[in-house]
N, C-alpha and C positions, 0 to 999 in steps of 0.2 A: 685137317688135324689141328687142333686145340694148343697153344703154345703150351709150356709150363712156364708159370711163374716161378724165377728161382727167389729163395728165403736163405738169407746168407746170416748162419749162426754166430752168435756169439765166439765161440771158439774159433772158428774160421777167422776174425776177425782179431780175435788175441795171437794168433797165429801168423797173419800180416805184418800187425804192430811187431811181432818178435824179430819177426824176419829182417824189416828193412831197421831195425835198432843196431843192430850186429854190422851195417855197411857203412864204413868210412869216411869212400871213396865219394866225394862229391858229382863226379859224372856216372858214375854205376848208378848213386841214387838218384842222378836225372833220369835214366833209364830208368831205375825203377818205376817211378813217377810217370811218366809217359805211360805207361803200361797200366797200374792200381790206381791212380786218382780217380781219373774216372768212373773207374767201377766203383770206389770207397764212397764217391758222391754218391750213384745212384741206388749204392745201398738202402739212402734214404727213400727212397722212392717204392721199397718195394713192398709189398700186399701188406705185411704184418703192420708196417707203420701207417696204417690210414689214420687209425685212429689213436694215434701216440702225441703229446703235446710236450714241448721240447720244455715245460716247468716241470714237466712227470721225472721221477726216478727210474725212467725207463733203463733197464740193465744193457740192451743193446743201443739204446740209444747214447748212452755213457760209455759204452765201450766206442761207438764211432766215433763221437765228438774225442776221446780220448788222444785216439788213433790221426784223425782232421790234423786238432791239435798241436800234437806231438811235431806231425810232418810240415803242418805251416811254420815250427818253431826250427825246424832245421832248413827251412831256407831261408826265413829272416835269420838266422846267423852264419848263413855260407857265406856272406858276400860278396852275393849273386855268383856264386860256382854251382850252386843249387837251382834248376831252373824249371818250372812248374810247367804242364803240358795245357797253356792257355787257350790259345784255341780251341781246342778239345774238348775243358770245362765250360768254356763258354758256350762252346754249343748245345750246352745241355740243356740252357734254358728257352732255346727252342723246342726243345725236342717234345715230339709230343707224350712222350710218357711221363716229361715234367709238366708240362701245359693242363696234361689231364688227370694232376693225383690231387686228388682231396684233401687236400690237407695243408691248408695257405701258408700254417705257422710251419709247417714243415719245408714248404718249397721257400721262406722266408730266410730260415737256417741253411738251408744248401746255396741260396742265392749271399749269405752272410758269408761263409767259409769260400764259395768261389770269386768273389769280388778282392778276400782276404789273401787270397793266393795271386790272383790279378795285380794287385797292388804292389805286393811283394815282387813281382817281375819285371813290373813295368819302371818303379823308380827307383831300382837296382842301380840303372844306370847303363846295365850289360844286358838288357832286352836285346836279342839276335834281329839282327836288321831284315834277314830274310824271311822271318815269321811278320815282320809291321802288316804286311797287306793283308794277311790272313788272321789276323788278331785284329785291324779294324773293319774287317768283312764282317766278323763276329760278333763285333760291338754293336752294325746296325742290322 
């Protein structure tokens, strides 16, 4: 059986951004996060964007970066109460479905926004002690 690729809409996407807009609560939106970054990365990754160039006015591509964004902007102002699911992101650039998408400027961009989020976690200062091992397993 043949996977299907999923192609996550525009709307889908204005629809996440709404959502986690509406939440507060700093540790709800860690949860949240735990949960959607990840997918929100590999948004980028999927069929429609092979051939998408992150100088283009691409409509979806301007709603993800919007939506990145937005969510790296609320945890550079939590005060590290907001905490990104690193690991998790990081492992994306293993993964092979990042290793094998064509599209260098694209896996450029995703490698931009998860370093952007890394950054944000690590010299918070309130990086969780019991993720270190598994956050520099990641790293190599």
């Amino acid at each position: 059986m043949v996977e299907q690729q999923t192609i996550t809409t525009i709307e889908e996407l204005d629809k996440v951004h709404l959502r986690f807009i509406k939440v507060k609560d700093d540790a709800r939106l860690t949860t949240i996060l735990d949960k959607i970054l990840p997918k929100m990365l590999l948004v980028y990754l999927e069929q429609d964007m092979v051939n998408v160039l992150p100088s283009q006015d691409h409509p979806k591509l301007k709603a993800l970066k919007e939506l990145l964004d937005h969510l790296m902007n609320r945890v550079g102002n939590s005060n590290a109460k907001v905490m990104p699911p690193v690991v998790e992101i990081l492992q994306i650039l293993a993964s092979a479905q990042f290793q094998d998408f064509d599209n260098q400027a694209i896996q450029r961009l995703i490698v931009d926004h998860i370093f952007s989020f890394v950054d944000a976690a690590v010299t918070s200062g309130n990086f969780p002690k019991e993720k270190e091992v598994a956050f520099y397993s990641a790293l190599i």
